[in-house]
Structures are given as structure tokens and as C-alpha cells.
CHARMM-style PDB file with segment names, atoms N, HN, CA, C and O in Angstrom:
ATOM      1  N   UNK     1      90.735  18.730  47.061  1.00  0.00      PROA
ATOM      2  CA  UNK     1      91.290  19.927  47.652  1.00  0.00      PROA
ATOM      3  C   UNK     1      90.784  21.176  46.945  1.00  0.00      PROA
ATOM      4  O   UNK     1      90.706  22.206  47.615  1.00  0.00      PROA
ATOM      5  N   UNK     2      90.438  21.194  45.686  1.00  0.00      PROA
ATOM      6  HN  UNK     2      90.501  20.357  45.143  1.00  0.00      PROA
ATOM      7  CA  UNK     2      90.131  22.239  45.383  1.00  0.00      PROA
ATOM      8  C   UNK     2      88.674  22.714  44.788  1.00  0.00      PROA
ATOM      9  O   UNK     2      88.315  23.496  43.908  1.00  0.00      PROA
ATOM     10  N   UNK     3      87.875  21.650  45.923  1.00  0.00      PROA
ATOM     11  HN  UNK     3      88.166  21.015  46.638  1.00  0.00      PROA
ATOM     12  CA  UNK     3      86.606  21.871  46.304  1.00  0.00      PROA
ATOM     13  C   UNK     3      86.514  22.791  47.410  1.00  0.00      PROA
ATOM     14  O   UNK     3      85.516  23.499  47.541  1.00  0.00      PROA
ATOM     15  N   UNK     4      87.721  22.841  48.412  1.00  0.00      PROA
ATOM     16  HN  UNK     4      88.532  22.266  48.305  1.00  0.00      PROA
ATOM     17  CA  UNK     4      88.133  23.631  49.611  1.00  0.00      PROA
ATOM     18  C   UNK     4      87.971  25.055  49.296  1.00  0.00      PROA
ATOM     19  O   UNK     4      87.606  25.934  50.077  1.00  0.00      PROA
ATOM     20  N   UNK     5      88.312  25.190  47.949  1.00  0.00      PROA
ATOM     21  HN  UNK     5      88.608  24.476  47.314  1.00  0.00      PROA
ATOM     22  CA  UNK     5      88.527  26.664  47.555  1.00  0.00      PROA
ATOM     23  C   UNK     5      87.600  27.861  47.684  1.00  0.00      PROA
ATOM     24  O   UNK     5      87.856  28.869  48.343  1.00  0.00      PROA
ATOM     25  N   UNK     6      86.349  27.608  46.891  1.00  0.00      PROA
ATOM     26  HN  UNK     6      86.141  26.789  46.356  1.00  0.00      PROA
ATOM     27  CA  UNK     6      85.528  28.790  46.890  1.00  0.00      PROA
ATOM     28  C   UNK     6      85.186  28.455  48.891  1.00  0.00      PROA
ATOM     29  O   UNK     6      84.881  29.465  49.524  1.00  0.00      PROA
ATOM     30  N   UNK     7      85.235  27.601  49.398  1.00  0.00      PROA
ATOM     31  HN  UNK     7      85.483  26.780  48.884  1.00  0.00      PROA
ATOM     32  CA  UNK     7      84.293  27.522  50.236  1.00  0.00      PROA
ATOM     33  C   UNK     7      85.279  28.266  51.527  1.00  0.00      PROA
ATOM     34  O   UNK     7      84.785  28.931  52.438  1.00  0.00      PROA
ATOM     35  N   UNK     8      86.712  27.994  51.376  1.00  0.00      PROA
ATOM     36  HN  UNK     8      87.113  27.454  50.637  1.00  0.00      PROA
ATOM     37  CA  UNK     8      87.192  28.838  52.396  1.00  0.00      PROA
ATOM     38  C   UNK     8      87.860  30.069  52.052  1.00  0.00      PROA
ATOM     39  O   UNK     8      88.404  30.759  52.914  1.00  0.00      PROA
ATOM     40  N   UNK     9      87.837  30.482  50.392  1.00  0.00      PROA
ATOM     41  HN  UNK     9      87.395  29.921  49.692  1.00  0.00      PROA
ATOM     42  CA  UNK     9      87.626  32.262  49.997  1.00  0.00      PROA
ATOM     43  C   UNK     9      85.914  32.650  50.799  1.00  0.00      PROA
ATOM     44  O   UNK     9      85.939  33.737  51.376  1.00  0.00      PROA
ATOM     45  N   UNK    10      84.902  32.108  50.857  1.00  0.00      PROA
ATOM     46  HN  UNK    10      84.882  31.225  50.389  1.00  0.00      PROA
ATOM     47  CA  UNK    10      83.822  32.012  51.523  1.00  0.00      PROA
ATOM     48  C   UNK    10      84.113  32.216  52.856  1.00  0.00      PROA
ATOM     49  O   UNK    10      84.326  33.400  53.113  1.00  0.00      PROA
ATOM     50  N   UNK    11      84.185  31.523  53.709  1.00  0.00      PROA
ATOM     51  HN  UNK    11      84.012  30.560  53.500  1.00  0.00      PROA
ATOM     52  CA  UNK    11      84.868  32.151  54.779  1.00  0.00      PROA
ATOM     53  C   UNK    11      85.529  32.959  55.131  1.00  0.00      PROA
ATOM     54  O   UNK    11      85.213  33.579  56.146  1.00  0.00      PROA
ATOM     55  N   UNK    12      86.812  33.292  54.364  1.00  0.00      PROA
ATOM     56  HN  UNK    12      87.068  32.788  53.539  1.00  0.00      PROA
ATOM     57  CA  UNK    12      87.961  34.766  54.597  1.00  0.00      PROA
ATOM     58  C   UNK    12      87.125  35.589  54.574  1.00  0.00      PROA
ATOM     59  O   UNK    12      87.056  36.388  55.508  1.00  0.00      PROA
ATOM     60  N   UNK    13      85.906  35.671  53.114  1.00  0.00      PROA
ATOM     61  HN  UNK    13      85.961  35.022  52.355  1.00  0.00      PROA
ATOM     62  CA  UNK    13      85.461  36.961  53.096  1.00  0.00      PROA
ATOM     63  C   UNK    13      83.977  37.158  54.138  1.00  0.00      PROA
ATOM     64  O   UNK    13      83.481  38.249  54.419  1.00  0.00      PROA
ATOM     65  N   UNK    14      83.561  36.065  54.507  1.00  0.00      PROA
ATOM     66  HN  UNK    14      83.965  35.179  54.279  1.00  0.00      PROA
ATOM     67  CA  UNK    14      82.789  36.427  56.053  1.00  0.00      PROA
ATOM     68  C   UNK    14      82.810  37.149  56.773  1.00  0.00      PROA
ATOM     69  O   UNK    14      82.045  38.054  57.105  1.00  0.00      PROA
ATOM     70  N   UNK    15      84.751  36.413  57.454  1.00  0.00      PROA
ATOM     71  HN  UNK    15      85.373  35.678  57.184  1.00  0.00      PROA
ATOM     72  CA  UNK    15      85.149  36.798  58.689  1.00  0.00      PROA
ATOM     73  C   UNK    15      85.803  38.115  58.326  1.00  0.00      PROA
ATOM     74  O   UNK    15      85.703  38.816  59.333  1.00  0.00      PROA
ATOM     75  N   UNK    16      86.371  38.730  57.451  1.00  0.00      PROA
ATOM     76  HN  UNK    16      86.451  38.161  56.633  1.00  0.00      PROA
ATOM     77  CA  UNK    16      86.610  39.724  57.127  1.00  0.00      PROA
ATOM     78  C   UNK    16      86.023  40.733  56.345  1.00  0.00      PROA
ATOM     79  O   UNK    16      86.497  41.796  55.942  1.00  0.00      PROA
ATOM     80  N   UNK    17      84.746  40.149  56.175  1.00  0.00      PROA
ATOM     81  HN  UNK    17      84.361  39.286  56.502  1.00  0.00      PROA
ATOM     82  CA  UNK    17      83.466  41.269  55.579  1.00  0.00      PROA
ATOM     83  C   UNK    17      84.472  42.442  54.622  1.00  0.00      PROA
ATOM     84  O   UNK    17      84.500  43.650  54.860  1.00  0.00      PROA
ATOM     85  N   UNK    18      84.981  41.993  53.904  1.00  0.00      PROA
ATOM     86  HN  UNK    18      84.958  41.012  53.711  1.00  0.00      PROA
ATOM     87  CA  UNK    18      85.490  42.312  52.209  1.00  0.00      PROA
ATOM     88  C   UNK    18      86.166  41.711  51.726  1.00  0.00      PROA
ATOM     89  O   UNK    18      86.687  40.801  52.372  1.00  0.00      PROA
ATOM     90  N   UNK    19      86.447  41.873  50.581  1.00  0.00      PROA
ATOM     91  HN  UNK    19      86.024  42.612  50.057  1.00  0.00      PROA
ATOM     92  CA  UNK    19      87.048  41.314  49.425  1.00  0.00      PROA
ATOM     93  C   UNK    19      88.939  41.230  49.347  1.00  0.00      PROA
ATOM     94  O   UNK    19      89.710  40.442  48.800  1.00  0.00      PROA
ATOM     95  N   UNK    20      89.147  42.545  50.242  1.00  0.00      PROA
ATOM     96  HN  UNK    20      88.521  43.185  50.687  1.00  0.00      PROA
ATOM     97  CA  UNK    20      90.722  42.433  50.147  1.00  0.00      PROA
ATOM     98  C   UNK    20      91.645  41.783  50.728  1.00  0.00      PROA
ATOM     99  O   UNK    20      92.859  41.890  50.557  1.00  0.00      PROA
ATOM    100  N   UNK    21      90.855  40.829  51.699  1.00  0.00      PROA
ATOM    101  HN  UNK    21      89.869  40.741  51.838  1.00  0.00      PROA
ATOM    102  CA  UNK    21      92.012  39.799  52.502  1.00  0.00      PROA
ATOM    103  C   UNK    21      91.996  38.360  51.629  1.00  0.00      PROA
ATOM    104  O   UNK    21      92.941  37.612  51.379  1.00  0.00      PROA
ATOM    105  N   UNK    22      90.211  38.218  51.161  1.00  0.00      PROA
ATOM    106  HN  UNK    22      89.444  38.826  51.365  1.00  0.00      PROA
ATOM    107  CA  UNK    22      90.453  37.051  50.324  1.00  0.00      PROA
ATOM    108  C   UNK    22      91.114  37.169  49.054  1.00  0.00      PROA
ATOM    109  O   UNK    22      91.744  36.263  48.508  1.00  0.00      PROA
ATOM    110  N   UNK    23      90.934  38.364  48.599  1.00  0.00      PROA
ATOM    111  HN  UNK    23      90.422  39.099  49.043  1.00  0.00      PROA
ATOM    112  CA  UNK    23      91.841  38.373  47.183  1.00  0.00      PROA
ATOM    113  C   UNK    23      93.332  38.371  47.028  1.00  0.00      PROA
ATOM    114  O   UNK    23      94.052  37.925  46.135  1.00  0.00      PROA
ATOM    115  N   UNK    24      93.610  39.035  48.224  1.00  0.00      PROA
ATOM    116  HN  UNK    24      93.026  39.397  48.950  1.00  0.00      PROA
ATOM    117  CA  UNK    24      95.109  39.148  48.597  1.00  0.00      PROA
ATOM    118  C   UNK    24      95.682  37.531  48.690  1.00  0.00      PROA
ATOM    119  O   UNK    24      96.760  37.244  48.171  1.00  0.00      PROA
ATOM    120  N   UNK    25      94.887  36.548  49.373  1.00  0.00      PROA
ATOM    121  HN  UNK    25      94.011  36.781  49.795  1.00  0.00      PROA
ATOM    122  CA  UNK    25      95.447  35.774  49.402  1.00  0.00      PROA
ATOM    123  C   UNK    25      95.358  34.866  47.899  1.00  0.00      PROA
ATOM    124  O   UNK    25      96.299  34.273  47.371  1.00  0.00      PROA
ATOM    125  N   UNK    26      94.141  34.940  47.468  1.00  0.00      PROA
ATOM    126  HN  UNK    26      93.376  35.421  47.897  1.00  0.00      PROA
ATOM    127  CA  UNK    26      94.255  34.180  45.515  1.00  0.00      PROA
ATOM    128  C   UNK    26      95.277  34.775  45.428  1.00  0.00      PROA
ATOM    129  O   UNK    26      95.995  33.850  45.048  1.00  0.00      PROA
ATOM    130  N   UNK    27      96.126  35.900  45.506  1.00  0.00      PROA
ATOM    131  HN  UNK    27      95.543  36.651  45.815  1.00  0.00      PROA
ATOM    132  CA  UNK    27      97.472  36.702  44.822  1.00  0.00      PROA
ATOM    133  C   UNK    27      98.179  36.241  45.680  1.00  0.00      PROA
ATOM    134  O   UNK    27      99.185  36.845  45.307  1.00  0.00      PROA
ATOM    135  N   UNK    28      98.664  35.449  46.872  1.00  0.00      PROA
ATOM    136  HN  UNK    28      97.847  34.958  47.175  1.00  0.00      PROA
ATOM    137  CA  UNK    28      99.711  35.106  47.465  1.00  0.00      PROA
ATOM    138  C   UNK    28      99.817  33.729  47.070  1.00  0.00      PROA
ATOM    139  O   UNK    28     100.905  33.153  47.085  1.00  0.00      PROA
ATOM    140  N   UNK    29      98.288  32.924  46.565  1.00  0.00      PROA
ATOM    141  HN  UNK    29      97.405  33.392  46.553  1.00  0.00      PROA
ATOM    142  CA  UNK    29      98.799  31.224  46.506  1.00  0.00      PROA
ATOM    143  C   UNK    29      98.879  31.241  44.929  1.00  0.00      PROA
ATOM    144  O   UNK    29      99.198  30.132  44.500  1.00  0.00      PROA
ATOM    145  N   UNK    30      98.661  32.272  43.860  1.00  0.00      PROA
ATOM    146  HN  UNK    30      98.401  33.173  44.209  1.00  0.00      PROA
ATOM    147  CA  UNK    30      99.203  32.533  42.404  1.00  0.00      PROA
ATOM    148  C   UNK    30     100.400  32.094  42.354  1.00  0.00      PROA
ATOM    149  O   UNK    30     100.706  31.134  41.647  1.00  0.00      PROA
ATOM    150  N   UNK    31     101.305  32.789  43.157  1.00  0.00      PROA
ATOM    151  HN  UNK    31     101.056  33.569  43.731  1.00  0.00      PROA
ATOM    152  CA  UNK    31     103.031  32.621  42.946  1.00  0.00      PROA
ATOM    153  C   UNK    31     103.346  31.003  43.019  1.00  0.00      PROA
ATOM    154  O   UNK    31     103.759  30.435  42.008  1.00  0.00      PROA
ATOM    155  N   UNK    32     103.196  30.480  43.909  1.00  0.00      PROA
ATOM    156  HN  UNK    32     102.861  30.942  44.731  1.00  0.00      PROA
ATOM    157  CA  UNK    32     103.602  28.885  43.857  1.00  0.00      PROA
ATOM    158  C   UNK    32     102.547  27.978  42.937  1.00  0.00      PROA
ATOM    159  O   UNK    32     102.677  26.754  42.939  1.00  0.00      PROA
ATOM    160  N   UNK    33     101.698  28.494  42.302  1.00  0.00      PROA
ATOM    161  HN  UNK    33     101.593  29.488  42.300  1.00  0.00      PROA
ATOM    162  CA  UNK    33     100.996  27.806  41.616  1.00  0.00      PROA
ATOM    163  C   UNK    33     101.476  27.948  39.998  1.00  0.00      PROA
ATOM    164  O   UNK    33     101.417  27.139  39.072  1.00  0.00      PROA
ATOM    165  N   UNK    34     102.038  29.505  40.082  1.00  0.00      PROA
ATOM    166  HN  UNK    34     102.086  30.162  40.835  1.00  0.00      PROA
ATOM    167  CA  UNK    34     103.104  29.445  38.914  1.00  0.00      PROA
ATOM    168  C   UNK    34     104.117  28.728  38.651  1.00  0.00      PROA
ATOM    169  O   UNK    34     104.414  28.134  37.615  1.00  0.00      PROA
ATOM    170  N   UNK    35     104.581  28.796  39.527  1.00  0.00      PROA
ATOM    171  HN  UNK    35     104.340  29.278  40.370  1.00  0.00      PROA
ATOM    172  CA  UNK    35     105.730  27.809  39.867  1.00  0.00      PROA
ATOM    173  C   UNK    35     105.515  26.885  39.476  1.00  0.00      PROA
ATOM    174  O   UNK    35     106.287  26.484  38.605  1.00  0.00      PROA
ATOM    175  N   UNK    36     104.567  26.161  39.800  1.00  0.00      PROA
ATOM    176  HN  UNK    36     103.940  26.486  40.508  1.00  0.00      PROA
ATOM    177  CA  UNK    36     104.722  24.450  39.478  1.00  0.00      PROA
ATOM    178  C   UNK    36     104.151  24.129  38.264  1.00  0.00      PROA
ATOM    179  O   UNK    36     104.298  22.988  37.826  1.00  0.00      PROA
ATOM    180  N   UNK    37     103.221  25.352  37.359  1.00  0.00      PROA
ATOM    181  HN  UNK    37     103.101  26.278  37.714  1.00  0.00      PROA
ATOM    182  CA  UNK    37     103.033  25.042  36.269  1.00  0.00      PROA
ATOM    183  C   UNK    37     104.282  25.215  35.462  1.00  0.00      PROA
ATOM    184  O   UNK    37     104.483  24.442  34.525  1.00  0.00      PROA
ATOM    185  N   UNK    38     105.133  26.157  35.742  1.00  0.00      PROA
ATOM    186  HN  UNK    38     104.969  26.785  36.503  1.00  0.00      PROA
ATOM    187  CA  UNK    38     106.144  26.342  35.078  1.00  0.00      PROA
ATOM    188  C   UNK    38     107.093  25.053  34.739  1.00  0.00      PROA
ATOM    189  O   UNK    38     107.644  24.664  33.709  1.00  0.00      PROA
ATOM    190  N   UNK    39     107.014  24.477  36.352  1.00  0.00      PROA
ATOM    191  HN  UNK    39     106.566  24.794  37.189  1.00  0.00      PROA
ATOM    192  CA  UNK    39     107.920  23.068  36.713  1.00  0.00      PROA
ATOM    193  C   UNK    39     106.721  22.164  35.264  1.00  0.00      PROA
ATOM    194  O   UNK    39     107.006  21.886  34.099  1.00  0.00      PROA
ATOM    195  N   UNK    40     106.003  22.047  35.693  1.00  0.00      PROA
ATOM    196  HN  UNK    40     105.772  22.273  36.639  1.00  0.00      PROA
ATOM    197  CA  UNK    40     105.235  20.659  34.904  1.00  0.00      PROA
ATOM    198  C   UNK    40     105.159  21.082  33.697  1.00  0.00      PROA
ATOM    199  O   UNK    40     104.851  20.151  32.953  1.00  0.00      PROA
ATOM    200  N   UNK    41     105.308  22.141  33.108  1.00  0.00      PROA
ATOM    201  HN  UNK    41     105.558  22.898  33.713  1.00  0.00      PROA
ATOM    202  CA  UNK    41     105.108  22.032  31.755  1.00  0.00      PROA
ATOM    203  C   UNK    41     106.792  22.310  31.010  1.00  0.00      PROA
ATOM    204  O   UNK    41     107.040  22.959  29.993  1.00  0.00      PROA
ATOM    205  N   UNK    42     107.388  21.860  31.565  1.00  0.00      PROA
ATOM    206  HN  UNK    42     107.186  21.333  32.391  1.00  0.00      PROA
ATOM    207  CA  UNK    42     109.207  21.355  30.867  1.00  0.00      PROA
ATOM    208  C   UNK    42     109.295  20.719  29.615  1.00  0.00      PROA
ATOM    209  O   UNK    42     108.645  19.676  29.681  1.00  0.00      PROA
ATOM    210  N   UNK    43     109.707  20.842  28.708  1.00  0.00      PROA
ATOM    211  HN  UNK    43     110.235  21.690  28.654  1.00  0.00      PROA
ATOM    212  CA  UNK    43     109.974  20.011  27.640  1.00  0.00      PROA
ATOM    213  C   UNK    43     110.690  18.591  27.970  1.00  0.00      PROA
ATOM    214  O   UNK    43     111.897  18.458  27.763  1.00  0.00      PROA
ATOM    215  N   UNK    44     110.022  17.700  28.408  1.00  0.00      PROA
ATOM    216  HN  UNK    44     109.042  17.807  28.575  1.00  0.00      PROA
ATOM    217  CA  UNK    44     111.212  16.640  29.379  1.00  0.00      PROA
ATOM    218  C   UNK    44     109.980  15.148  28.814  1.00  0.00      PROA
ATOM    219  O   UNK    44     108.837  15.360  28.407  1.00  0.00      PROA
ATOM    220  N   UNK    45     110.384  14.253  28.898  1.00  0.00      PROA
ATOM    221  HN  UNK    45     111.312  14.081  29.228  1.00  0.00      PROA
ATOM    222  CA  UNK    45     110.176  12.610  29.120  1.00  0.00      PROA
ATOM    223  C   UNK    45     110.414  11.793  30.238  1.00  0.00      PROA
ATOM    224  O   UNK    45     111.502  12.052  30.752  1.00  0.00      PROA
ATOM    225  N   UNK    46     109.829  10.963  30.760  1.00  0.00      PROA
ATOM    226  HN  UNK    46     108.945  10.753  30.343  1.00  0.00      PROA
ATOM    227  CA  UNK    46     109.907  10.449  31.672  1.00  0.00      PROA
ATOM    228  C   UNK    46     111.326   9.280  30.892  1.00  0.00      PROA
ATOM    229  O   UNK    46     111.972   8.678  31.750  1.00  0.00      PROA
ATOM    230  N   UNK    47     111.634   9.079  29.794  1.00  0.00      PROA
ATOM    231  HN  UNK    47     111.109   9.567  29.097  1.00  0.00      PROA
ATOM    232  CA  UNK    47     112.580   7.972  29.741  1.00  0.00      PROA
ATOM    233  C   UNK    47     113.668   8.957  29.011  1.00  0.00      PROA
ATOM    234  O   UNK    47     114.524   8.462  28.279  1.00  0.00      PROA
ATOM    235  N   UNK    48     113.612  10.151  29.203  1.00  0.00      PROA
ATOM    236  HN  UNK    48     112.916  10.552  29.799  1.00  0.00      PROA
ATOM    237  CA  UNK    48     115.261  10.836  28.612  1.00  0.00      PROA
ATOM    238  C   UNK    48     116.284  10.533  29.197  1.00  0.00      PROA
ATOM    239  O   UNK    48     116.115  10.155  30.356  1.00  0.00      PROA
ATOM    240  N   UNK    49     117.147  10.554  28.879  1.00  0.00      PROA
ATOM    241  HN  UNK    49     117.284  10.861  27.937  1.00  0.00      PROA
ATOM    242  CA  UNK    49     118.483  10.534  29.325  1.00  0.00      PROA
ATOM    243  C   UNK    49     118.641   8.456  29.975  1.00  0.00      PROA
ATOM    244  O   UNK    49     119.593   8.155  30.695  1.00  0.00      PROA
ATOM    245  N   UNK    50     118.071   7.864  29.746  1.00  0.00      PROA
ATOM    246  HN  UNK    50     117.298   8.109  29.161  1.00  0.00      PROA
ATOM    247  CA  UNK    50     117.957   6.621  30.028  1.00  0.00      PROA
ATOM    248  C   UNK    50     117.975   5.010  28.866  1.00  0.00      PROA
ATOM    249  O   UNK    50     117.077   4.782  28.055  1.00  0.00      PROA
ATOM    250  N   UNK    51     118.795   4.399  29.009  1.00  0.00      PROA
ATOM    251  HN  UNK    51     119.525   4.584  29.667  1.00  0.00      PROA
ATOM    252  CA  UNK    51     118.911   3.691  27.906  1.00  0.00      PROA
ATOM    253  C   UNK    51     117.505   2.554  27.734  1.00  0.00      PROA
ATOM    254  O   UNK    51     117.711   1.492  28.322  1.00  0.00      PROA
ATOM    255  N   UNK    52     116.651   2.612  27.287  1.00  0.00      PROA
ATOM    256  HN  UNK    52     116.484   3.475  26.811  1.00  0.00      PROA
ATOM    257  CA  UNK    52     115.329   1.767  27.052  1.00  0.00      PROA
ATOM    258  C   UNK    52     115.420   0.733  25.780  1.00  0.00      PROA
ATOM    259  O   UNK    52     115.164   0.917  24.590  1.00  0.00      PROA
ATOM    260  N   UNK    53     115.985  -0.683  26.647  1.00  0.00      PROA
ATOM    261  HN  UNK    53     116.193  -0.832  27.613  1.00  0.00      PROA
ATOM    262  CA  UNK    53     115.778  -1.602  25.413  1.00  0.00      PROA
ATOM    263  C   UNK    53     114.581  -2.835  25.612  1.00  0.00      PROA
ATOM    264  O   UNK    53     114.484  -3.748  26.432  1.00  0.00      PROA
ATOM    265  N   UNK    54     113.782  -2.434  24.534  1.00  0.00      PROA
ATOM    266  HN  UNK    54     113.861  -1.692  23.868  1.00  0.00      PROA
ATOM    267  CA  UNK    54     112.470  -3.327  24.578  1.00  0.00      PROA
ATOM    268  C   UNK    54     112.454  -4.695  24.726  1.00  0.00      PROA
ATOM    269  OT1 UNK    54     111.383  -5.301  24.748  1.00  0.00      PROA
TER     270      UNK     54
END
């Protein structure tokens, strides 16, 4: 999927012959990409809160 990237910022900025619709959108898919780094980088374990006897 994120071979998709340059190639359809490539396109936006074709079909819209400048820079401010494709950039606008890198700044609209930023926000949820924050997001989920925020989510994935938690101080957390996959076996917290769970009793694990070997």
C-alpha cells in the first residue's frame, strides 16, 4: 500500500497541475496516521493484566 503513495500524490498533482491539493491531502492523512502511532507506541504487553503460567 504504500508503494500507492508517491504514485497517486503523482496523479493528484497531474490532474491538478500544483502542489496544493496533493499536499493538502499528505496534511489530511497526517492526522490518523498520528493517531495510530500514538495508539502503537503505548507502554503495554501483549500478556499484561493476564495470569501466564509456564
Amino acid at each position: 500500500m504504500a508503494g500507492l503513495g508517491p504514485i497517486g500524490l503523482g496523479a493528484l498533482h497531474a490532474a491538478t497541475r500544483g502542489w496544493g491539493i496533493p499536499l493538502m491531502a499528505l496534511a489530511a492523512l497526517l492526522v490518523p496516521q498520528m493517531w495510530a502511532c500514538v495508539l502503537a507506541s503505548r507502554d503495554r504487553h501483549v500478556l499484561d493484566g493476564r495470569r501466564h503460567t509456564p
